[in-house]
C-alpha positions as CSV (number, residue, x, y, z in Angstrom):
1,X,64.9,-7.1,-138.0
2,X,64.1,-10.2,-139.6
3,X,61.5,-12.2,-141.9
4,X,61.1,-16.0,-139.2
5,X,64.8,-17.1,-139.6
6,X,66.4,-15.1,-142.4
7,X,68.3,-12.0,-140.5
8,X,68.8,-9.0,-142.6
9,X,72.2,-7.9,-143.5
10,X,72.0,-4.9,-141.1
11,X,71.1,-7.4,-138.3
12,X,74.0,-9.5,-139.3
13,X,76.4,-6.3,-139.5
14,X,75.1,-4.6,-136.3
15,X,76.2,-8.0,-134.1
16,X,79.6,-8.5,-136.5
17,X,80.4,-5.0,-135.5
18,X,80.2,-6.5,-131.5
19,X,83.2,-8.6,-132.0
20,X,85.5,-5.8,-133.6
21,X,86.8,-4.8,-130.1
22,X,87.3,-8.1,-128.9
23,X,89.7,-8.9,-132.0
24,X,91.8,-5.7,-131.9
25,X,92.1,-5.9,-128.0
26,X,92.9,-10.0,-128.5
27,X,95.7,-8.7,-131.1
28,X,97.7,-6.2,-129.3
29,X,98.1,-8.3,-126.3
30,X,99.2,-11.4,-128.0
31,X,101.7,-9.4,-130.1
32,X,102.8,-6.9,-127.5
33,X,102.0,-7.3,-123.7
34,X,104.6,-9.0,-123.3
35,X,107.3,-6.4,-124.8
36,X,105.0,-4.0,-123.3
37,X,106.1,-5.3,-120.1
38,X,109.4,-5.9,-120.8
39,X,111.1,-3.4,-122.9
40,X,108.1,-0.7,-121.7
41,X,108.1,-1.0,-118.3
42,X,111.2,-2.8,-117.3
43,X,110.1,-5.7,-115.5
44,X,111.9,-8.5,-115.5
45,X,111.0,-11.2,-117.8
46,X,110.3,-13.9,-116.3
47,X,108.4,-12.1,-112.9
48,X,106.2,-11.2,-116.0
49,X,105.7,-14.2,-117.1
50,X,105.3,-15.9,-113.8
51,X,102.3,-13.3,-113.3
52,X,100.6,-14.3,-116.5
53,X,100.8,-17.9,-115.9
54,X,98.7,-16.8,-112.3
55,X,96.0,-15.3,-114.5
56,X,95.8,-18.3,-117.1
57,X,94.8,-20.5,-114.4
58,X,91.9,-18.9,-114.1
59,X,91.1,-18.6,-117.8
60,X,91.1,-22.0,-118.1
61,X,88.1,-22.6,-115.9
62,X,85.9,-19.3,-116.6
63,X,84.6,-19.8,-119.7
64,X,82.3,-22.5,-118.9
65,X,80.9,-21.1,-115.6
66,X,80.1,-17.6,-117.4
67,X,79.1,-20.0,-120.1
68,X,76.7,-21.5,-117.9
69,X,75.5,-18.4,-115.7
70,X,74.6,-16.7,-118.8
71,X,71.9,-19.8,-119.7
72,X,70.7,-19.1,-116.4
73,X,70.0,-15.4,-116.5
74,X,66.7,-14.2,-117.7
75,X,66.3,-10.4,-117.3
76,X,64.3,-7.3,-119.0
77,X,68.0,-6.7,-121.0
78,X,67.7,-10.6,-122.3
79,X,69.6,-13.2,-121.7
80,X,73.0,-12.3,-123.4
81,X,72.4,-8.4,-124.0
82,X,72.4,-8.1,-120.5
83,X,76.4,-8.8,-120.2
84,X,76.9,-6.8,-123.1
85,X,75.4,-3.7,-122.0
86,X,76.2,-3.8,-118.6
87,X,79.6,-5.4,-119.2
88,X,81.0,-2.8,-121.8
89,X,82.6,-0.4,-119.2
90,X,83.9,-2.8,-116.8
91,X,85.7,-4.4,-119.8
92,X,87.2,-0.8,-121.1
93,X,88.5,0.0,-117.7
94,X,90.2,-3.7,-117.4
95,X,91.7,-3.4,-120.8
96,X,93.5,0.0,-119.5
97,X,94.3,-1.1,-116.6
98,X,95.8,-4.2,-118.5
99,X,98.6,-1.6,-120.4
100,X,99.2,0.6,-117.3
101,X,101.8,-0.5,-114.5
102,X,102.6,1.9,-111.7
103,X,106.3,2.4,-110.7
104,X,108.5,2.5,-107.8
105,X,106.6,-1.2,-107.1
106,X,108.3,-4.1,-105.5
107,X,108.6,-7.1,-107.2
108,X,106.0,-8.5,-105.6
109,X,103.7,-6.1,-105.7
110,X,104.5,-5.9,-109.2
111,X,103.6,-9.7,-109.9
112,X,100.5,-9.0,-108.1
113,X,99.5,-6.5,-109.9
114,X,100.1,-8.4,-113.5
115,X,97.9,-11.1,-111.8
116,X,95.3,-8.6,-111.3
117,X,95.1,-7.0,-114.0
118,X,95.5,-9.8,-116.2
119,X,92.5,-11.7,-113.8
120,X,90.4,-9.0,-114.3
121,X,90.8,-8.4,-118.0
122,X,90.2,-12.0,-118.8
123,X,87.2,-12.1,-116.4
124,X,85.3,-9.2,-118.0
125,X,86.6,-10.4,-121.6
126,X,85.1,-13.7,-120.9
127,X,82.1,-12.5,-119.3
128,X,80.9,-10.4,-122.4
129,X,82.1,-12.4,-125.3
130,X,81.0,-15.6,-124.5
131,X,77.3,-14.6,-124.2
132,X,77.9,-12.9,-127.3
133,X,79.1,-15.6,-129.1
134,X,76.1,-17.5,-127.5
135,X,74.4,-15.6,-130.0
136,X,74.8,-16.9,-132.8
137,X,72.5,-20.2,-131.6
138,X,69.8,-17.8,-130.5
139,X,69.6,-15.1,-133.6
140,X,68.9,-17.9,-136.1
141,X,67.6,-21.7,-136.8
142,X,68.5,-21.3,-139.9
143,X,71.5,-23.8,-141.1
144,X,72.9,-21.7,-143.5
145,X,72.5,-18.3,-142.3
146,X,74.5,-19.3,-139.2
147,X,76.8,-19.4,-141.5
148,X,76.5,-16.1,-143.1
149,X,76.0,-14.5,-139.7
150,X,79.6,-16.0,-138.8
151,X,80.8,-15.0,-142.0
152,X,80.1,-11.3,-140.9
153,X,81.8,-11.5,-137.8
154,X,84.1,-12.6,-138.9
155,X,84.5,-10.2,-141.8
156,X,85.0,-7.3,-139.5
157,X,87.1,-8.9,-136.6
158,X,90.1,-10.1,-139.3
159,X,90.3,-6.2,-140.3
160,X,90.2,-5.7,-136.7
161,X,92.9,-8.0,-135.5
162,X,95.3,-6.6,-138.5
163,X,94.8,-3.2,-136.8
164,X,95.5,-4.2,-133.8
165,X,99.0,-5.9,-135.1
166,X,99.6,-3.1,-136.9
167,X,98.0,0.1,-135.8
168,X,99.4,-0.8,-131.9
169,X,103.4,0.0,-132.4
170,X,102.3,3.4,-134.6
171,X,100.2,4.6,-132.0
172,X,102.9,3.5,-129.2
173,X,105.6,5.6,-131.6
174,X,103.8,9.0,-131.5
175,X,104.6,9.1,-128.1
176,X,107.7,10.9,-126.1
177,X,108.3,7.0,-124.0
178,X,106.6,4.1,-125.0
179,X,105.0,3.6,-121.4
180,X,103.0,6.8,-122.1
181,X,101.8,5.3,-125.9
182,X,101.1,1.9,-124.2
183,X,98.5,3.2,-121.8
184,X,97.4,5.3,-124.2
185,X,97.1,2.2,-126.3
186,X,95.2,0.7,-123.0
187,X,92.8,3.4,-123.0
188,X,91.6,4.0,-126.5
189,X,91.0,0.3,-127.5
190,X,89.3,0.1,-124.2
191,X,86.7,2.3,-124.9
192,X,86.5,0.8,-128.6
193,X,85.6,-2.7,-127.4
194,X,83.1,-0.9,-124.6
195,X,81.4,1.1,-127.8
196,X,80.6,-1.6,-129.7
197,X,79.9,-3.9,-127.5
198,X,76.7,-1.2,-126.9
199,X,76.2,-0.6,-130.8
200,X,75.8,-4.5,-130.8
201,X,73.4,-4.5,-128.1
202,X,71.3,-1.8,-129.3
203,X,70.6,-3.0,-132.6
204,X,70.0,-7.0,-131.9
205,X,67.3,-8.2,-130.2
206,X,66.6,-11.7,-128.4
207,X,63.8,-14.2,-129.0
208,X,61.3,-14.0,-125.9
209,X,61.0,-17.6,-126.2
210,X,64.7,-18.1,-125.4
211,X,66.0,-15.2,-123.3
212,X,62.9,-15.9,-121.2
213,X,63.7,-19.1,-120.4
214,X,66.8,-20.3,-118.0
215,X,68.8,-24.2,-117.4
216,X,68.2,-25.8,-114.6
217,X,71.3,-28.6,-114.7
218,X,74.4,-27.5,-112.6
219,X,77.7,-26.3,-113.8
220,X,79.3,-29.4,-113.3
221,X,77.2,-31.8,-114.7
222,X,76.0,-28.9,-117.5
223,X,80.0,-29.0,-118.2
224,X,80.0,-33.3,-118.6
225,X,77.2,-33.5,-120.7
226,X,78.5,-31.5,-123.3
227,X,81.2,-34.1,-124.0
228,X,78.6,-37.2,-124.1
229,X,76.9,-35.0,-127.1
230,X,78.4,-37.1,-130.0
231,X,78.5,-34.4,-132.7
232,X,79.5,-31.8,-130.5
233,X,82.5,-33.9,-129.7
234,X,83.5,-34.7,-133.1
235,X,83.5,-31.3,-133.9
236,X,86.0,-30.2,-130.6
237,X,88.2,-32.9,-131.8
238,X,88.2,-32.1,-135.3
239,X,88.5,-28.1,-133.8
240,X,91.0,-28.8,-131.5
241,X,93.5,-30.5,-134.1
242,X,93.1,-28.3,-136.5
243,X,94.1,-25.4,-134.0
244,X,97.2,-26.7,-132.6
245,X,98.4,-27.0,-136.6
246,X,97.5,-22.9,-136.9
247,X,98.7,-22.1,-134.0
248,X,102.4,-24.2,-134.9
249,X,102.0,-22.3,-138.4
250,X,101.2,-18.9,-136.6
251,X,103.9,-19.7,-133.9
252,X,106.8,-20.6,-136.2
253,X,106.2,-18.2,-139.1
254,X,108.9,-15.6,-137.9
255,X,111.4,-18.5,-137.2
256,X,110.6,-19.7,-140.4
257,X,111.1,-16.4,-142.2
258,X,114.0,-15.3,-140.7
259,X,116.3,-17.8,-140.6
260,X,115.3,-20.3,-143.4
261,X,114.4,-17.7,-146.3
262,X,116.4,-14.7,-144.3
263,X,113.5,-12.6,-145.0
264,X,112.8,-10.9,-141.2
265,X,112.0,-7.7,-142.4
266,X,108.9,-9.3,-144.1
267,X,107.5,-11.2,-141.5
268,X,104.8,-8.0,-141.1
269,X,104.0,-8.0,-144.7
270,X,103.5,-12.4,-145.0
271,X,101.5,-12.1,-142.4
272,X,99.4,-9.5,-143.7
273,X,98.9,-11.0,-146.7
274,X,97.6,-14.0,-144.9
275,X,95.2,-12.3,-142.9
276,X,93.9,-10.2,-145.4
277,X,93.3,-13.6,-147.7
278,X,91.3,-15.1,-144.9
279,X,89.4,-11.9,-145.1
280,X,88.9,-11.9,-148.7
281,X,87.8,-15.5,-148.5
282,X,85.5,-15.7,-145.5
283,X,81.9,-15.7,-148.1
284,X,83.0,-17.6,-151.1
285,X,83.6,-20.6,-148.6
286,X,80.2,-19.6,-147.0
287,X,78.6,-19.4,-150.4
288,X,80.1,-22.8,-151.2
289,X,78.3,-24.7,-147.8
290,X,75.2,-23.2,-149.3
291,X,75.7,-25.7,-151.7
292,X,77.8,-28.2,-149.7
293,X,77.6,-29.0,-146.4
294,X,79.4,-27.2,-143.6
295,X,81.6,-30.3,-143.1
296,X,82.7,-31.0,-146.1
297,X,83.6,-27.1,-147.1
298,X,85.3,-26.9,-143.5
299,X,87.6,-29.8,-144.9
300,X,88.4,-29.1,-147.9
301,X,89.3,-25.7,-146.7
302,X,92.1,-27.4,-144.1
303,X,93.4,-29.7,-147.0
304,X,94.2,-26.4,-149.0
305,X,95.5,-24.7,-146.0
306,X,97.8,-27.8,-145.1
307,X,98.9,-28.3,-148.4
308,X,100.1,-24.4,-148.8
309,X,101.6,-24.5,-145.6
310,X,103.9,-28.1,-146.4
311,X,105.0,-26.4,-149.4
312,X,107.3,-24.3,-147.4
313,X,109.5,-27.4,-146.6
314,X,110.6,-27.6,-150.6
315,X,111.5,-24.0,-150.5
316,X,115.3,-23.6,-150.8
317,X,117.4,-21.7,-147.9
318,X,117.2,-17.0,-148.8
319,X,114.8,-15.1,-149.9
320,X,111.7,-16.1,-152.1
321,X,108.8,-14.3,-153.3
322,X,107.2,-17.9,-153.4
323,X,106.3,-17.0,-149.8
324,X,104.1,-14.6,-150.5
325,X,102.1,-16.6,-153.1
326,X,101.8,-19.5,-149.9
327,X,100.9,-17.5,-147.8
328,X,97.8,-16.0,-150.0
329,X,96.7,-19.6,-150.7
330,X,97.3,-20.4,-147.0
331,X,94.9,-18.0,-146.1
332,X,92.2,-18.7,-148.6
333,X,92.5,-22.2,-147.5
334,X,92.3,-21.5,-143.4
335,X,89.8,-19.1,-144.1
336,X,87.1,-21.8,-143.7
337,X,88.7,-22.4,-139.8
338,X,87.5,-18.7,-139.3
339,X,84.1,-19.4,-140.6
340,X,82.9,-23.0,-140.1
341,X,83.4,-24.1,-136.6
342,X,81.5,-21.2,-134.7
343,X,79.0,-21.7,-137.6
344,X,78.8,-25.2,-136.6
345,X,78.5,-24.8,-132.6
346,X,75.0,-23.8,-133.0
347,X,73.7,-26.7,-134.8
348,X,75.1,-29.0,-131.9
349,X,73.1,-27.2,-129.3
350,X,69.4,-28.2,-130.8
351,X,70.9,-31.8,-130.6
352,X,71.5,-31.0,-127.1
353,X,68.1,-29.1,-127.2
354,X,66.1,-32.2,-128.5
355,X,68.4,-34.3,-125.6
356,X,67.5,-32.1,-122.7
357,X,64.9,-29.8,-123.5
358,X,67.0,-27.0,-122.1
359,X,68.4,-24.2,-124.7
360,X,72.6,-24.5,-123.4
361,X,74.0,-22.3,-125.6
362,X,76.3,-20.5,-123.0
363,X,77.6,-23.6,-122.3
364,X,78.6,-24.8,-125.0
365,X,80.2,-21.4,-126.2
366,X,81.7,-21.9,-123.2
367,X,83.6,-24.9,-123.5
368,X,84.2,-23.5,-127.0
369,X,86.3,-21.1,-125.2
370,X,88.1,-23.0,-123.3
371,X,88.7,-25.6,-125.8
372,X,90.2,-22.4,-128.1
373,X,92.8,-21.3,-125.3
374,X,94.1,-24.7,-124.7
375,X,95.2,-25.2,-128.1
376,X,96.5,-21.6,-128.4
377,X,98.6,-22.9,-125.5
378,X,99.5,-26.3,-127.0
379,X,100.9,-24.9,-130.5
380,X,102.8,-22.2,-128.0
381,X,104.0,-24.8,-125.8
382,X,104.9,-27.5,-128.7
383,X,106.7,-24.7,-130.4
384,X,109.0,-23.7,-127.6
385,X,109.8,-27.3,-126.9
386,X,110.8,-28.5,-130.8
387,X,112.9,-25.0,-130.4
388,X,114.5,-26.0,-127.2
389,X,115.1,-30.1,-128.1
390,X,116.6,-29.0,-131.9
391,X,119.3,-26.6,-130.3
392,X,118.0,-23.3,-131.6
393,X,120.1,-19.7,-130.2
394,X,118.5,-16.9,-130.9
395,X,119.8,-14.1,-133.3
396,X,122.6,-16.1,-134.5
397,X,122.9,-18.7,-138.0
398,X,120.9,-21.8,-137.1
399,X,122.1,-25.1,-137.2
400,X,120.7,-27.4,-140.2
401,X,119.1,-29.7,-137.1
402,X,117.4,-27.0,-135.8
403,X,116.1,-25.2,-139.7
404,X,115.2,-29.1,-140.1
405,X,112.8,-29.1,-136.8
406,X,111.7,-25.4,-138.2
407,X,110.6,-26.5,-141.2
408,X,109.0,-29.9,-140.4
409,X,106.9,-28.4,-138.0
410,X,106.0,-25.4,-140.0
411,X,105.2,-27.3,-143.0
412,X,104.7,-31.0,-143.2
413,X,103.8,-31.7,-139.4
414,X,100.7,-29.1,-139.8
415,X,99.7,-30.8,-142.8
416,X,99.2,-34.0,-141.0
417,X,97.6,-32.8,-138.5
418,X,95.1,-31.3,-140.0
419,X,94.6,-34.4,-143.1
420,X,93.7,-36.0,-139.0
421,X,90.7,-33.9,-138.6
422,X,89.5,-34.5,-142.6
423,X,87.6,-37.2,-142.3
424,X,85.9,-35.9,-139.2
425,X,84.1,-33.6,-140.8
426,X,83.5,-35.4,-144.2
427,X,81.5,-37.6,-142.8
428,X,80.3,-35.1,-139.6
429,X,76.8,-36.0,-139.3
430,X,74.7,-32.7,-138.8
431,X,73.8,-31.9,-142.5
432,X,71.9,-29.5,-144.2
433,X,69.0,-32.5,-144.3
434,X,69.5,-33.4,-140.6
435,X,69.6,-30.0,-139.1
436,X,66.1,-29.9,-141.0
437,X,65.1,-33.5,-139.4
438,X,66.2,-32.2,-136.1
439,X,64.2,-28.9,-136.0
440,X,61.0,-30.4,-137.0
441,X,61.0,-32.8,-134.0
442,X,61.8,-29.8,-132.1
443,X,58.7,-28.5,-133.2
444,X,57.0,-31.4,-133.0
445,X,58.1,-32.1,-129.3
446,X,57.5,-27.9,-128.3
C-alpha cells in the first residue's frame, strides 16, 4: 500500500472515493430538504424549520464526542475502519429515512419526526465521517503528501457535490409526484454513501502503532486542550474567517444574480462553473505548497478568491458575461480553502502528539467539525439579517439600499474578511522545516 510515508495513488484514490457519498448526500439536503419538505410534502414552513433547528442542537455538540470516542476505540477493524464498516448501513437507512415523511401525521408528530430523522442522520453522518477524516493524520507523516491525500478527496467529493446539486431535481422529475422521486432520491444516495464508505474501508489499512493505541484524557478536558494548542488555534481562526466569507459568497450568489445582473436563470450554470474551477484547481495549488509552504499557498489562494469576488461590486446593474469569467477565477482562487485546511489539521495533531504523548486525532477532526457547521450557520445567519435590516421583498424590483447591502456583502465585505485571515497563515508557524523538526523529536522521545 505504501513505501514508509509515501501512499500510492491507489491508496490515495481508494480513501478519496470514501468521502464521495458524504458530499452528494451533504449537497442535496442543503439545496433541497428544505423544498422537499415544503413544496414535497406540504408541511408548513416554519413547523419545518422549527424541527431542524431541534436537530442542530445536537450537531453542534457531537462532533467532538464521536471525535473523541473514536481516539478511544481500539478494535480488530482499527481504530477508524471500525465506524466505517460497521457505520455504512445505519447511515444509508438514516439518509432515506431523512427524504421520506409519512402522511395523515399531526403536526406534532410531524415535528417529531423531522427531529428524528434529522437527529439520526446527523448522528450516523457524524459518527462515520469524522473518523474518516481522522484519517488523514494517521495514513501519512508526510507534510506534503497530506496534502496530496486531501487533494484527492477532494478531487472526487467537488464532482460529487455538483451531482448532488444537479443530478437531485432530474431524478426527482422522472417521477409521477415529487414525494415518490424524493424518497427515491433518499434511498439511492443512501446506499451510495453506505458503498463507499465499505470500498474505502476495504482498501486502506491503519498503522498498528496507532489504531492500537487509545487517549486516556476525558472529553471535556480532551475538548479544552485543543484550543490551548497555539497552531491549531491560529489555524481555526484563520478557518473560521475565511468560512463565514464563502459561506456570505455561497449565500448571496442567487440574490446577487438575480436582481443586480437580472440573470436568475444562470444562477445553475455560475455556480457550476465555480465548482468545477475549484475542481480543476485542487493539484496545481497542491503542487505549488510542494514548493511553498501550506500557509503561504492557502493565502494567496484567499487573496485571489477575495479579490474575484469584490469585483462583482464594479459590475453595472443586467446581465454580464463578466460573471462567468469571476466566477472561474473565484474558484481557482477558493480552491486552496478545499485543499489546505484539512491538509493542515494533521500537522497540528503531532504538536499535540509531542504535548501529550497521546495520538488525538478524532478530536481534533472533531472540533474541526463543529468549527465547519458554525460558520455555515454564521454566513446563513448574517445573510438573512443584512436581507432583513436593508428592506429586501422577495420576487419583486429591489430597492438601491437593499442591491447596495447585496453587493457589499457579496463582494467587498468577503474580501476583507478574508485579507483578516492572510497574515495568519503567512506567517503560520508549522512549515515544511518544522513539521520535519517536530517529527524527529517524536522519534527521538518514542
Amino acid at each position: 500500500m505504501e513505501q514508509g510515508d509515501k501512499l500510492t495513488w491507489k491508496s490515495k484514490l481508494l480513501y478519496g472515493v470514501g468521502d464521495v457519498g458524504n458530499a452528494m448526500v451533504n449537497s442535496a439536503i442543503l439545496f433541497f430538504l428544505l423544498i422537499f419538505y415544503t413544496d414535497a410534502a406540504l408541511i408548513i414552513p416554519a413547523l419545518a424549520g422549527g424541527a431542524l433547528a431541534v436537530g442542530k442542537l445536537w450537531d453542534a455538540v457531537n462532533d467532538p464526542l464521536f471525535g473523541w470516542i473514536s481516539d478511544r476505540t481500539t478494535s480488530r477493524f482499527g481504530k477508524r475502519r471500525v465506524y466505517m464498516i460497521f457505520g455504512a448501513l445505519p447511515l444509508a437507512v438514516s439518509v432515506a429515512l431523512l427524504w421520506r415523511v409519512p402522511s395523515g401525521l399531526p403536526d406534532a408528530a410531524i415535528f417529531a419526526w423531522i427531529a428524528f430523522t434529522f437527529i439520526f442522520y446527523d448522528t450516523m453522518n457524524t459518527l462515520t465521517s469524522v473518523p474518516y477524516y481522522a484519517l488523514t493524520a494517521e495514513l501519512t507523516e508526510d507534510y506534503d503528501e497530506r496534502a496530496s491525500l486531501t487533494a484527492y478527496r477532494m478531487t472526487l467529493g467537488v464532482p460529487a457535490y455538483l451531482v448532488g446539486a444537479a443530478l437531485t431535481p432530474a431524478l426527482v422529475g422522472l417521477f409521477a409526484t415529487k414525494l415518490t422521486g424524493y424518497e427515491t432520491v433518499g434511498i439511492l444516495y443512501g446506499l451510495v454513501a453506505a458503498a463507499v464508505l465499505w470500498v474505502s474501508a476495504a482498501g486502506i489499512r491503519e498503522r498498528k502503532e496507532i489504531s492500537g493505541r487509545k487517549v486516556e484524557t476525558p472529553p471535556i478536558r480532551g475538548f479544552f486542550a485543543t484550543l490551548q494548542n497555539r497552531p491549531f488555534v491560529q489555524l481555526i481562526v484563520a478557518y473560521l474567517i475565511a468560512n463565514v466569507a464563502f459561506s456570505l459568497l455561497q449565500t448571496l450568489l442567487a440574490y446577487f444574480l438575480t436582481y443586480q445582473l437580472r440573470m436568475e436563470d444562470q444562477v445553475p450554470i455560475v455556480m457550476g462553473l465555480l465548482l468545477i474551477s475549484i475542481g480543476v484547481f485542487l493539484f496545481p495549488w497542491k503542487m505549488l505548497s510542494d514548493r511553498w509552504n501550506k500557509g503561504p499557498a492557502y493565502a494567496l489562494g484567499l487573496a485571489i478568491g477575495g479579490i474575484a469576488a469584490a469585483s462583482t461590486f464594479l459590475l453595472p446593474p443586467g446581465p454580464t458575461p463578466l460573471i462567468y469569467l469571476i466566477a472561474v477565477i473565484a474558484g481557482m482562487g477558493l480552491s486552496a480553502q478545499w485543499v489546505f485546511p484539512w491538509a493542515m489539521v494533521p500537522d497540528v495533531v503531532e504538536h499535540d502528539r509531542l504535548e501529550t504523548g497521546e495520538r488525538r486525532g478524532g478530536m481534533y477532526y472533531g472540533v474541526w467539525g463543529f468549527a465547519f457547521k458554525l460558520t455555515g450557520m454564521l454566513g446563513i445567519g448574517l445573510s438573512s439579517l443584512v436581507l432583513q435590516i436593508s428592506g429586501y421583498i422577495p420576487n419583486v424590483e429591489q430597492t438601491t439600499e437593499t442591491l447596495r447591502a447585496i453587493r457589499l456583502f457579496f463582494g467587498p465585505i468577503p474580501l476583507a474578511t478574508l485579507l483578516i485571515a492572510v497574515p495568519l497563515l503567512i506567517w503560520y508557524p508549522i512549515t515544511r522545516k518544522t513539521h520535519a523538526e517536530l517529527l524527529a523529536k517524536l522519534e527521538a522521545n518514542s
